[in-house]
C-alpha positions as CSV (number, residue, x, y, z in Angstrom):
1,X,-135.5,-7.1,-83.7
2,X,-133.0,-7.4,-80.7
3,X,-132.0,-11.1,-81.2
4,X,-131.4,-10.3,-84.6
5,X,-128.8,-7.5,-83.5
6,X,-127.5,-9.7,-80.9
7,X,-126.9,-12.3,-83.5
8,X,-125.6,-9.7,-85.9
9,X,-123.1,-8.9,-82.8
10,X,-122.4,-12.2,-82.2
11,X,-121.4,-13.5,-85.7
12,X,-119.9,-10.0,-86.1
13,X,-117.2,-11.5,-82.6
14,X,-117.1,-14.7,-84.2
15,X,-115.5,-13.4,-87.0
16,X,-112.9,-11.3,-85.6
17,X,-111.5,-14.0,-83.2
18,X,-111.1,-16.3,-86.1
19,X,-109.6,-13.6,-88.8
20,X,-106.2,-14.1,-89.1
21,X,-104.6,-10.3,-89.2
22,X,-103.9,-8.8,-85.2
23,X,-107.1,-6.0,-84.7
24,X,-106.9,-3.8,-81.6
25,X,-109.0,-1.1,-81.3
26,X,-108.2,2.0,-78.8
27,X,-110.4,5.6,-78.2
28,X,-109.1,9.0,-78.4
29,X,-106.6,9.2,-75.5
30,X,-104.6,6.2,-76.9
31,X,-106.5,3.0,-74.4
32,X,-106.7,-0.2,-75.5
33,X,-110.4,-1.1,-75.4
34,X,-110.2,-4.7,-77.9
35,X,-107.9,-6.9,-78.5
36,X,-108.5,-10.1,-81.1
37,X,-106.9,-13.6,-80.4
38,X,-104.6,-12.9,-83.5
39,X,-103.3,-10.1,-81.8
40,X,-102.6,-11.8,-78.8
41,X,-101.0,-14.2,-80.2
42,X,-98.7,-11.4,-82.1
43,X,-97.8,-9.5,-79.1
44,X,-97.5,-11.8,-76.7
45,X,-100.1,-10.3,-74.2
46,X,-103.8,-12.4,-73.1
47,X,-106.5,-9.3,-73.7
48,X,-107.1,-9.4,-69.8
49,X,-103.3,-7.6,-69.7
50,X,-103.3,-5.4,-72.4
51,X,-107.4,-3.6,-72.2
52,X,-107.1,-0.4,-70.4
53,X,-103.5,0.1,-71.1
54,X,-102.4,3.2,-73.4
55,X,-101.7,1.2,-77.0
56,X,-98.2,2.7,-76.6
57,X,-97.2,-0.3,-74.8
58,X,-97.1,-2.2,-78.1
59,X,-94.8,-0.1,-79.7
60,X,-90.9,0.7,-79.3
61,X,-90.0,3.2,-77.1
62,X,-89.3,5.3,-80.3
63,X,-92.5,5.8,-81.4
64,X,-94.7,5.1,-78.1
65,X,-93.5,8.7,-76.8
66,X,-95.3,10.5,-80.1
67,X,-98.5,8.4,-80.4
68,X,-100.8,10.2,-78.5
69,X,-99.0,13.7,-79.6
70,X,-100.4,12.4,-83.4
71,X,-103.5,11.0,-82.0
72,X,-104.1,14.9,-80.8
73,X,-102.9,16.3,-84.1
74,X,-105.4,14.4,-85.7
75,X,-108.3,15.7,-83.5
76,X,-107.5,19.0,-83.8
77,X,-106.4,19.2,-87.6
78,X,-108.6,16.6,-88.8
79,X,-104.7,15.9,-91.0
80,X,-104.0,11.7,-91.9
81,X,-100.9,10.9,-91.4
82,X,-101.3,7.2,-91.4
83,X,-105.3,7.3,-90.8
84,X,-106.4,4.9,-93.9
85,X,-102.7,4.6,-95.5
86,X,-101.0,1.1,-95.1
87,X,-97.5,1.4,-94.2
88,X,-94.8,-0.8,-92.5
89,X,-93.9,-0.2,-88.7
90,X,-92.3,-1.6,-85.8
91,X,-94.4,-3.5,-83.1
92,X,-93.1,-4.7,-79.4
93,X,-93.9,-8.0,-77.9
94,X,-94.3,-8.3,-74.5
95,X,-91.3,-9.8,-74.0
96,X,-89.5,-6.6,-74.9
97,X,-88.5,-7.9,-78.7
98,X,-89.5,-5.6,-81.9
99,X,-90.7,-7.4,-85.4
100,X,-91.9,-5.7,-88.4
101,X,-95.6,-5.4,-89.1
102,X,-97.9,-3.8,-91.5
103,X,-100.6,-1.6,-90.1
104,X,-103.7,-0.3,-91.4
105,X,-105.9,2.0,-89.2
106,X,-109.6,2.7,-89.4
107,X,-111.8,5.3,-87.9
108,X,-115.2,4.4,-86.5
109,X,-118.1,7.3,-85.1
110,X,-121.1,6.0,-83.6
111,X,-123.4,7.2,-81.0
112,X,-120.9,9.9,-79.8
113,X,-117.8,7.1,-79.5
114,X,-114.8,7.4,-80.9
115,X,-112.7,4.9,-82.0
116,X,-109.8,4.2,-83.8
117,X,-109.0,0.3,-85.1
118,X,-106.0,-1.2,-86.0
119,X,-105.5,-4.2,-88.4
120,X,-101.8,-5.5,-87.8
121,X,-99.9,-8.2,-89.5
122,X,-96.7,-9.6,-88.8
123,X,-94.3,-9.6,-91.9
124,X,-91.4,-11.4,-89.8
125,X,-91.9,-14.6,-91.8
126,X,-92.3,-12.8,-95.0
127,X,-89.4,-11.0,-94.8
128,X,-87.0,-13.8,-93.6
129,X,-88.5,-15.4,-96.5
130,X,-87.4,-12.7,-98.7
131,X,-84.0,-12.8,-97.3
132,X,-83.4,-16.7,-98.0
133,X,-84.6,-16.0,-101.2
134,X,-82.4,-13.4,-101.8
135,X,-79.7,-15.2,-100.5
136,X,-80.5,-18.2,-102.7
137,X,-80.2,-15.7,-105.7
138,X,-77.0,-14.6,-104.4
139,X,-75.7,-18.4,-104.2
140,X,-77.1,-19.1,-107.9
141,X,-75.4,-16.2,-109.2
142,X,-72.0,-17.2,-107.6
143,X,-72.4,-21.1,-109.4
144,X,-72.9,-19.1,-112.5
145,X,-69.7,-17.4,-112.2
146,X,-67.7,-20.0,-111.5
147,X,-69.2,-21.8,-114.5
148,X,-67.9,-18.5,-116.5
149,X,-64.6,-18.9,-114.5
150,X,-64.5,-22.7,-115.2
151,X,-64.9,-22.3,-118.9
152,X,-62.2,-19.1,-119.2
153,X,-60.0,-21.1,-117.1
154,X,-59.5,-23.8,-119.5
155,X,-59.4,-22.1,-122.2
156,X,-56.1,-20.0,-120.7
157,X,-54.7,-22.9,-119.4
158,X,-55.1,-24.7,-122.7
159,X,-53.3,-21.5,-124.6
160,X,-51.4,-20.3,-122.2
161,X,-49.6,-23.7,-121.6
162,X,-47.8,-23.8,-124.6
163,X,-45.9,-20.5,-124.7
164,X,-45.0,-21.2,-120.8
165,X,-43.5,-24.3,-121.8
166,X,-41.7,-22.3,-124.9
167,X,-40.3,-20.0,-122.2
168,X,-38.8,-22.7,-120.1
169,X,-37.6,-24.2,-122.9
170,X,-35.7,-21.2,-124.2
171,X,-34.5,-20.5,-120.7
172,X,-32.9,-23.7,-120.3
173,X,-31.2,-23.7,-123.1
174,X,-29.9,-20.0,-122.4
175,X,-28.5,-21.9,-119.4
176,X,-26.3,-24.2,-121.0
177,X,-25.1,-21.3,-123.6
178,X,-24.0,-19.6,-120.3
179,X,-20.4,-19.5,-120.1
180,X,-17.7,-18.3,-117.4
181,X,-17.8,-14.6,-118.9
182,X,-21.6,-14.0,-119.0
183,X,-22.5,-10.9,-116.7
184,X,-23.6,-11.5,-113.6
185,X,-26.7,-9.0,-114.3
186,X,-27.4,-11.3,-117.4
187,X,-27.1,-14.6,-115.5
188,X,-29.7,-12.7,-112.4
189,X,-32.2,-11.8,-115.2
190,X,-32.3,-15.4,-117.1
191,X,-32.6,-16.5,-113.8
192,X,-35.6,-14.1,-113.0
193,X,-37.3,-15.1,-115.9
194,X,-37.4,-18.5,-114.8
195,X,-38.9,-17.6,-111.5
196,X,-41.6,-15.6,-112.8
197,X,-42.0,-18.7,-115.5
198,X,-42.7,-21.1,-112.9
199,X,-44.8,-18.8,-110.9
200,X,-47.0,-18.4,-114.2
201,X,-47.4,-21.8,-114.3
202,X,-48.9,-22.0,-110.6
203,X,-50.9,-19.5,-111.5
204,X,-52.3,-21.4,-114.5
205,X,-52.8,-24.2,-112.2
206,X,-54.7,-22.4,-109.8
207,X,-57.0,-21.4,-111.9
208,X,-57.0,-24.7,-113.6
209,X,-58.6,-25.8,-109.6
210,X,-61.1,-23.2,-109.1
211,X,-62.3,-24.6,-112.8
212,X,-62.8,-28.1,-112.0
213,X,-63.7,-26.8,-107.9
214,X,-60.2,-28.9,-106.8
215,X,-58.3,-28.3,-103.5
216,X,-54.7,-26.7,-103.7
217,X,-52.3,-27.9,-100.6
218,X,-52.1,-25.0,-98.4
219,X,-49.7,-24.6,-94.9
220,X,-48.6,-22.0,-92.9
221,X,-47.4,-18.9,-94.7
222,X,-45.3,-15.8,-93.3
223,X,-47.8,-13.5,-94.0
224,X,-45.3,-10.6,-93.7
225,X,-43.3,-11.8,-96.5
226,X,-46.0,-13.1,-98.5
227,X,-47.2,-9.4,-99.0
228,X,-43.6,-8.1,-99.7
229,X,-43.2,-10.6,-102.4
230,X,-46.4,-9.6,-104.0
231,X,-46.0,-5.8,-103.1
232,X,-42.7,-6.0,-105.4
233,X,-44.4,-7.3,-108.3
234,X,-47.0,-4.8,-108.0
235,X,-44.3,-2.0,-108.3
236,X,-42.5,-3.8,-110.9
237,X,-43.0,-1.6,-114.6
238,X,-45.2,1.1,-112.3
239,X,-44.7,4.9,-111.7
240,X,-42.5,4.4,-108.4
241,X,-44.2,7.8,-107.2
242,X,-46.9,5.9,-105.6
243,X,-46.2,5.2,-101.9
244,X,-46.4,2.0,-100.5
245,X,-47.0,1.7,-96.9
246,X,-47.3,-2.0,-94.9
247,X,-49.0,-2.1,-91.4
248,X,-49.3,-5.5,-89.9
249,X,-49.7,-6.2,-86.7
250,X,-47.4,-8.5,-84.9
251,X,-49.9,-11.6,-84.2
252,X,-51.5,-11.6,-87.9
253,X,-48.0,-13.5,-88.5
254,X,-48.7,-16.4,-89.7
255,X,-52.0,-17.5,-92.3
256,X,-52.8,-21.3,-93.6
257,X,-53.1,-20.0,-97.4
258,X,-52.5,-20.6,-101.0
259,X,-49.4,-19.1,-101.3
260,X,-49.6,-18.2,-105.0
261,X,-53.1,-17.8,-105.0
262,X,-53.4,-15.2,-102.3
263,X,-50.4,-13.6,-103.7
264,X,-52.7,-13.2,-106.9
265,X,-55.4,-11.3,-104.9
266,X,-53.0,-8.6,-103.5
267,X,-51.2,-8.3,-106.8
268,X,-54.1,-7.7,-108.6
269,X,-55.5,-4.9,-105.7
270,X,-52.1,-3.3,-105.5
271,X,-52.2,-3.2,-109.3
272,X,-55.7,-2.0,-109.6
273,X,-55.2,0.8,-107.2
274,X,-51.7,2.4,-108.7
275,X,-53.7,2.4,-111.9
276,X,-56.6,4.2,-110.4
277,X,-54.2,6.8,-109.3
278,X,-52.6,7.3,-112.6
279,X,-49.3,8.4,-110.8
280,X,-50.7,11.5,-109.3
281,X,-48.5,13.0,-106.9
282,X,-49.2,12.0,-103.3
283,X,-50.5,8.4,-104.1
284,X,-50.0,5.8,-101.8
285,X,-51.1,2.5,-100.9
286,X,-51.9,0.8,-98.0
287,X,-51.6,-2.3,-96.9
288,X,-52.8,-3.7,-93.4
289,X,-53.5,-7.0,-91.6
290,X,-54.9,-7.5,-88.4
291,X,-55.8,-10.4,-86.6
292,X,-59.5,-11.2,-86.3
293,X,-60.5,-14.4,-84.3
294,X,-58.9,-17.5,-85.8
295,X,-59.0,-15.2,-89.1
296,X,-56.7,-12.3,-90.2
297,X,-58.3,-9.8,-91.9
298,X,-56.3,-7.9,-94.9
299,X,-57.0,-4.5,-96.4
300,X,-55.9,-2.5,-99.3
301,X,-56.7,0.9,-99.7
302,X,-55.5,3.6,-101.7
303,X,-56.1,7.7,-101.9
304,X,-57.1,7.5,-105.4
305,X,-60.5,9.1,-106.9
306,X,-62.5,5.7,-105.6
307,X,-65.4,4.6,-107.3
308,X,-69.3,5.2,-107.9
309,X,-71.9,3.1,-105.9
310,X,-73.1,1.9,-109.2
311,X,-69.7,0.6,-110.1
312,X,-68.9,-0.9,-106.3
313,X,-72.4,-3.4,-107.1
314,X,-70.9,-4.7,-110.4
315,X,-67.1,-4.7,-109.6
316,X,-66.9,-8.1,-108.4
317,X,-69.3,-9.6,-111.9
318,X,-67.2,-11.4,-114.6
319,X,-66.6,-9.9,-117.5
320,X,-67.5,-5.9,-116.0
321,X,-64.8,-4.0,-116.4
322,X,-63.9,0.4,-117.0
323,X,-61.2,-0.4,-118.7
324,X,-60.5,-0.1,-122.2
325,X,-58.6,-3.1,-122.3
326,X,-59.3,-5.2,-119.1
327,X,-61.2,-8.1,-119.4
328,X,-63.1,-7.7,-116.5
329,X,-62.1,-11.3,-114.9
330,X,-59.4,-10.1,-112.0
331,X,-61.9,-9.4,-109.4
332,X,-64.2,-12.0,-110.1
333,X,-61.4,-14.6,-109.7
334,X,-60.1,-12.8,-106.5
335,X,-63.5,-12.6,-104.8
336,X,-63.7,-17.1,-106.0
337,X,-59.8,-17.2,-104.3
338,X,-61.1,-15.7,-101.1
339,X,-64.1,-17.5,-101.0
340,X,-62.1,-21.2,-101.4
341,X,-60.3,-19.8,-98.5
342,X,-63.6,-19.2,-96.2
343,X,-63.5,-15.5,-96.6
344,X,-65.5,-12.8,-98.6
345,X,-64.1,-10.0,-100.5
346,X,-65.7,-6.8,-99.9
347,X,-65.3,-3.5,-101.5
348,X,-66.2,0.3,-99.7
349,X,-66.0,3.8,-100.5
350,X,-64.5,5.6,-97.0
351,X,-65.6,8.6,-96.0
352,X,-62.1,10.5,-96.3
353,X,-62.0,9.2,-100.3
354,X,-60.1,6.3,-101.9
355,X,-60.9,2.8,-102.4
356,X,-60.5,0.4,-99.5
357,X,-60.9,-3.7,-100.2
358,X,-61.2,-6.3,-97.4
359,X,-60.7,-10.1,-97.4
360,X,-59.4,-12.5,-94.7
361,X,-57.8,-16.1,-94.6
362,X,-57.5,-18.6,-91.9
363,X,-54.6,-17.5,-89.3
364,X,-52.2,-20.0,-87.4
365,X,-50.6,-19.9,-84.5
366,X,-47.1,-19.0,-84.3
């Protein structure tokens, strides 16, 4: 009968040195009395260094300082708090780093010992694995959408084409109707109608790029002026009682940008906050730029009613828009403009209200 329990015991070892989840087992004052190969190899620590420590050694210093305060809840309340319920903790090797593990806990009574076992697996694999995956949907997601921008594009560019051409047309020929007596206001405005012709038509070209994935010339760009020029055609047809207020700090001077492109991002963020404050007294927005690294980072907020969490996930997806007549394409676009330039738009709710948006482009030096 005894070299049947000693084989029992024996294939009863065998099994948990080969099982591939960490077991350690530990008695009512929190000692380490087992340790498997698999948890070894977890942890860090050979079984010869770990028995007869308290099992707080493998925790973070968070949670080693309660264990044995639950261990003694448990003995005198007989209440589970994670007795026979799975959950997800943190574990510490022995060199000092924490991973994430799951952890399921047995009790075992027997011939007046007390023992409490621990199955432990390490989910550090798993969930980098979730993150590339998640990341892969991410990167998926952003091809769809510039499939969706690559399709609008050319279908604006192909429509939008003809009327520009129209316009300059009809502009020049105002030009050469211009005589000697014409206003000077009148002459200005013809003139700023051109200007905001040919602009239209970079603009159409841009996008025309970001369809077919093409590379615009960039160079060094005063980014000071850069945001005034886009700041006045924010304001241009607005309620001029929202503020405007620029703070850039002397080295974010100069950026290697798109010009027109980047111009199109602020344009449409100044725009987009004004209308979100629907001329309420006190509005103002705020631009900033600092210098971050080789990168200059530029923000526009506003003190407007800001926006839901539910709305800050789907701001940036084509075609989602609260407007009754947007389109629900501006953001998209600006979030593929900042991403050509090796930046990410971003979009937060601070804590004293408003809407703030972030994005940066490569700086220069002066």
């Amino acid at each position: 009968m005894s070299q049947d329990v000693d084989i029992d015991q024996a294939l009863l070892r065998a099994m948990l040195d080969i099982v591939p989840d960490g077991l350690v087992t530990i008695d009512t004052r929190g000692i380490v009395r087992s340790i498997n190969p698999s948890a070894e190899r977890v942890f860090g620590y050979p079984a010869g260094e770990i028995v007869g420590q308290n099992v707080s050694v493998l925790m973070p210093e968070q949670y080693a300082r309660a264990h044995d305060g639950f261990i003694d809840h448990y003995i005198r309340t007989g209440e589970r708090r994670i007795i026979g319920i799975g959950r997800i903790v943190l574990g510490r090797r022995k060199d000092g780093s924490t991973f994430p593990m799951e952890l399921q806990i047995g009790e075992v009574k027997s011939a007046g010992a007390h023992l409490f076992v621990g199955f432990v697996r390490d989910l550090t694999a798993r969930l980098e694995h979730d993150r590339r995956v998640a990341e892969l949907q991410a990167e998926v997601l952003h091809l769809s959408r510039l499939s969706d921008l690559g399709h609008m594009a050319a279908a604006i560019a192909h429509e939008v084409n003809q009327p520009l051409a129209a316009i300059g047309n009809y502009v020049g020929g105002m030009r050469r109707l211009m005589t000697d007596d014409v206003p000077p206001r009148l002459r200005d405005a013809i003139e700023r109608v051109s200007v905001q012709a040919d602009r239209a038509r970079d603009i159409i070209r841009g996008m025309r790029a970001l369809g077919r994935k093409g590379d615009r010339p960039r160079q060094a760009e005063d980014l000071e002026a850069l945001i005034r020029e886009a700041s006045a055609l924010a304001l241009v047809g607005t309620n001029r009682s929202v503020g405007l207020a620029l703070r850039l700090a002397p080295e974010a001077k100069l950026a290697v940008v798109d010009k027109v492109q980047i111009q199109q991002v602020l344009l449409n963020l100044i725009r987009n906050a004004i209308e979100a404050m629907n001329g309420a007294a006190g509005g103002l927005v705020t631009i900033a730029a600092a210098r971050m690294g080789g990168r200059i980072e530029i923000a526009v907020s506003d003190n407007g009613p800001g926006f839901a969490d539910d709305v800050r996930d789907r701001l940036f997806m084509p075609f989602t828009t609260t407007k009754a007549d947007g389109l629900g394409v501006g953001l998209s676009i600006c979030r593929t403009i900042v991403e050509s330039h090796g930046g990410t738009l971003t979009a937060e709710s601070p804590e004293q209200g408003g809407a703030l948006f972030r994005f940066s482009v490569p700086g220069a030096e002066d």
